[in-house]
N, C-alpha and C positions, 0 to 999 in steps of 0.2 A: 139295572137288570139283575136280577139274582142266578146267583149259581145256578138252582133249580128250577130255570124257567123254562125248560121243556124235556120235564121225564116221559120217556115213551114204556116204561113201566112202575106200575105199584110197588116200590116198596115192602108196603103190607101184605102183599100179597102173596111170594112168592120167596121162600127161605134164602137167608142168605145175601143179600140185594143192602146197599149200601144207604146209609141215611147223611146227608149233610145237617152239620153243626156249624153254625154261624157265629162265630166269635165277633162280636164288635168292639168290645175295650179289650182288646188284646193281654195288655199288661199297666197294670196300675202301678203303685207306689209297693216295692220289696217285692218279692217272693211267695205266691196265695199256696200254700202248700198242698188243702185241700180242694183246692179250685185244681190243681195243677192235675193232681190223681184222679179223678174226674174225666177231666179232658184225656188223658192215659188211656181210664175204660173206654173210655167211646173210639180211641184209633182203636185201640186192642179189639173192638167189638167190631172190627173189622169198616170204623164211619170215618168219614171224609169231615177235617178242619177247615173252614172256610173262613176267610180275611175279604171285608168287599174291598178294604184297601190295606196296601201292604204293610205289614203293622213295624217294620223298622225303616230306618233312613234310607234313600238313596236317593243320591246328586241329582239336580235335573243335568250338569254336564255331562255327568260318565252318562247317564241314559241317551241325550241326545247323539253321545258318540256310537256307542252300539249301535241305535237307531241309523246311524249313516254310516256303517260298513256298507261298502258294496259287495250283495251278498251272488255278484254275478261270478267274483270275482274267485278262480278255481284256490287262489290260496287259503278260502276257507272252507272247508267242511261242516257235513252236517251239524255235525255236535262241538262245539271247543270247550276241550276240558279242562280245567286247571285241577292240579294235583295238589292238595296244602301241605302232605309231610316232605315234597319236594319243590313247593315255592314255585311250580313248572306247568306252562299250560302245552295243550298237545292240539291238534286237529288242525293245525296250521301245515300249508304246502310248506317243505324244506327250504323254500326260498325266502318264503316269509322273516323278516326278518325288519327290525331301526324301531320307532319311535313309536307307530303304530301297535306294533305288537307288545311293547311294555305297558304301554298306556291299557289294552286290554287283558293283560294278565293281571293287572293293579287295580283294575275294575271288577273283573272276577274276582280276583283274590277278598276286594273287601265284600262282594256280595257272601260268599262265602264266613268270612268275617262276623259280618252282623246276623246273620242269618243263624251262626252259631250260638251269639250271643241272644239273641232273643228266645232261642228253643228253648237255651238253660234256666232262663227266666221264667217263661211259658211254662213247661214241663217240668220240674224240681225233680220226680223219682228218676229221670233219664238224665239229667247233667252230670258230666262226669265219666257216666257208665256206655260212652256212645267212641266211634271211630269215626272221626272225620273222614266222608271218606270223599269222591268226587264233588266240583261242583260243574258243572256245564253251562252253558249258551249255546242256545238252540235256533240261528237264525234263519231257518229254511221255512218255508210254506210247506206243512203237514201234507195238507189234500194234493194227493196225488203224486207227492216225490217215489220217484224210483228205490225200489229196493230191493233184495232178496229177501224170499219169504222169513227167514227165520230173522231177518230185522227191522222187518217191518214193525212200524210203531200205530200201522190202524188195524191190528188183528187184537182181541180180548183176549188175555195173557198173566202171568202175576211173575214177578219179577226174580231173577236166579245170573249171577256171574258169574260165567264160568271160569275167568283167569281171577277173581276176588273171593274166594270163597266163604262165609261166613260158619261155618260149621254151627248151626244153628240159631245165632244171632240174627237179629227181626234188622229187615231193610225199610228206612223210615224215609222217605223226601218228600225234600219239602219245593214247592213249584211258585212262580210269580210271572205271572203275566205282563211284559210291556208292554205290548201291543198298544199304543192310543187311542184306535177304535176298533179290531177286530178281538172279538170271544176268541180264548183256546175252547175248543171244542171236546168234548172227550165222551167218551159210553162206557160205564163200568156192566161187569156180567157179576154172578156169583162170588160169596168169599171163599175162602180156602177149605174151610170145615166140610162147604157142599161139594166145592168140585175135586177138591184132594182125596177124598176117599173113590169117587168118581176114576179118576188117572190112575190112581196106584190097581185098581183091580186090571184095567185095560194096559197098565206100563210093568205089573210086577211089583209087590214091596219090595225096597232093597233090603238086602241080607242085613248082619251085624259085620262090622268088620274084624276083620283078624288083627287079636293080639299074638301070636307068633312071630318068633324071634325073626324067623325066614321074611315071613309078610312086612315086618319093622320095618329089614332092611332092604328089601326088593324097593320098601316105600320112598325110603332117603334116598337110594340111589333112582331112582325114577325123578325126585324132586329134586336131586340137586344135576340132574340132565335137561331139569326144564322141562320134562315131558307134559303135555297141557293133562288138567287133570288130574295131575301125580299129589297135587294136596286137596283132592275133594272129600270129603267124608262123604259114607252111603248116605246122607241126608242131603249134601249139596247133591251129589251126580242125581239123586231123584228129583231134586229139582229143577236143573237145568234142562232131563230128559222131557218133565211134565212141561216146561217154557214152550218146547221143542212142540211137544207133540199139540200143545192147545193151538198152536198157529197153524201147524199142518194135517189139525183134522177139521174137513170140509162142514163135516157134522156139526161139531161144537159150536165154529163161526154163523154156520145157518143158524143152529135152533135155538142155543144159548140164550136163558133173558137179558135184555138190555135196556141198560137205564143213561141214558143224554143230559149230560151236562154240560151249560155254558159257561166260563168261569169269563168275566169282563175283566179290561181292560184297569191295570193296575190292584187286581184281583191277586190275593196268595192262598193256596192249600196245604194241608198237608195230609198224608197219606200212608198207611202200610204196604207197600207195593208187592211185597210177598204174600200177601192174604187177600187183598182186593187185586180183582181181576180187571185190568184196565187199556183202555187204547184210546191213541189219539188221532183224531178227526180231520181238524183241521186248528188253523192256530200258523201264526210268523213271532216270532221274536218272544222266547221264552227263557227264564234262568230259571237255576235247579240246585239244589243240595241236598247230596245224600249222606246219611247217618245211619252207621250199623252198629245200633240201640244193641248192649248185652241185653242175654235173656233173663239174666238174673235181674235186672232190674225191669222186670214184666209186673205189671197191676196186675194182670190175669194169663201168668203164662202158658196156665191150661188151652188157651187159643190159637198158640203159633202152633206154626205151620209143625215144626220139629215135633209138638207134644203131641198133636194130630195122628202124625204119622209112625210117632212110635207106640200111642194104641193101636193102631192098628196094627202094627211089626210084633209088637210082645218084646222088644229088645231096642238098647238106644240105637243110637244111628248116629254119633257124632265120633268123631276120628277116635282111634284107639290110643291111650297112650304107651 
């Protein structure tokens, strides 16, 4: 089954609306330079990379073991994350604890791993210039899990952290399906070019931020108090507020276009999640790696979301030094 076997909108028709690119040799022999910048435009053009199978290793063990957590079981949560500049996974109850839980942080850790090492293969102008940052495991059934609105993951949305800041660096993941026989499900709406200009009139452009001695130090000491927030730049707080408000306006979710996509079983994507506007449907048993791609290393930086917004502002928007 293909990725795009049931768009419930045109494409062509409708600004802004995501195209899938079908990779099938992933990666040949060395490093395709020009192949690589290519594939660059088309995430930056705001399109979805499609793998019908996933283009690097993974054990049929460690899959089978993931596959047989019990995922009734309260010591795991939604999401389990493995950290890689700290060798540490998180989303396990505090009792969690022996044989089982090393076993799955060494399972993440190398999905993570190869997932790194294939991008930099794949991708040539991004290796190097990326921040490992999260990888997850997603073992819950999408349709229908409980949640509060601002985390729910089946509202159309483009992605912002608010404890991770990236002061203008592009949020790249990359997603694989386990599942054996069930599609992750997913609906993307508009990219960021349409609906960023969109939210900023309705949320305010943010200001420039102050280089004043006063504003410096108010900022250190807010940041070294931990104050949530204390390191966003006007460019992240906009868009963690735009995350905010696309899930909590009723409007948006009704009328928004939308486009459905299936992605099969041992199926990989990858995505701009800060410019494509995306939610997920339904789907069990998913792994995930995010890279926050510098912007200096953009094919076409004129796209992101930051350069966006600072035509429309007339002044940057990333932290002051």
């Amino acid at each position: 089954m293909s990725a795009a076997s049931v768009p419930s909108a045109s494409p062509g028709s409708i600004p802004g609306m995501s195209k899938l690119v079908t990779v099938k040799d992933a990666v040949g022999d060395g490093v395709d330079a020009e192949r690589g910048r290519t594939l660059c435009n088309e995430l930056e053009a705001g399109n979805i990379l499609y793998f019908p199978h996933t283009p690097f290793a993974f054990p049929e063990d460690d899959l089978n073991f993931l596959l047989g957590l019990k995922q009734t079981d309260a010591s795991f949560h939604k999401n389990i994350a493995y950290r890689p500049a700290e060798d540490r996974i998180t989303g396990l109850d505090k009792t969690a604890q022996g044989p089982e839980v090393d076993r799955l942080r060494a399972i993440v850790a190398g999905y993570s791993r190869r997932s790194a090492e294939f991008l930099g293969s794949l991708l040539p102008p991004y290796a190097g210039k990326w921040k490992l940052d999260y990888a997850s495991y997603r073992p819950l059934e999408e349709q229908g899990r409980p949640a509060r609105l601002r985390a729910r993951n089946d509202l159309p949305h483009v992605d912002a952290f608010p404890t991770r800041p990236t002061n203008g660096d592009r949020i790249l993941r990359l997603f694989t399906n386990i599942n054996p026989s069930q599609n992750r499900v997913w609906i993307t709406s508009q990219t960021f070019d349409v609906i960023g200009p969109q939210f900023a009139k309705m949320l305010g452009l943010p200001r420039r931020q102050s280089s004043s001695p006063l504003a410096k130090a108010f900022r250190g000491i807010a940041n070294a108090a931990h104050v949530p927030g204390a390191n966003r730049s006007p460019y992240d707080d906009f868009m963690h507020r735009c995350h905010n408000a696309m899930k909590e306006s009723g409007e948006f979710q009704e009328n928004c276009p939308k486009q459905r996509w299936e992605f099969p079983p041992h199926s990989t994507w990858i995505v701009f999640t800060d410019s494509v506007s995306h939610a997920v449907l339904q789907g069990q048993y998913a792994l995930e790696q995010t890279f926050i791609i510098s912007l200096e290393a953009m094919v076409r930086p004129e796209n992101s979301p930051l350069r966006i917004l600072e035509r429309l502002a007339g002044h940057p928007l990333t932290r002051a030094s």
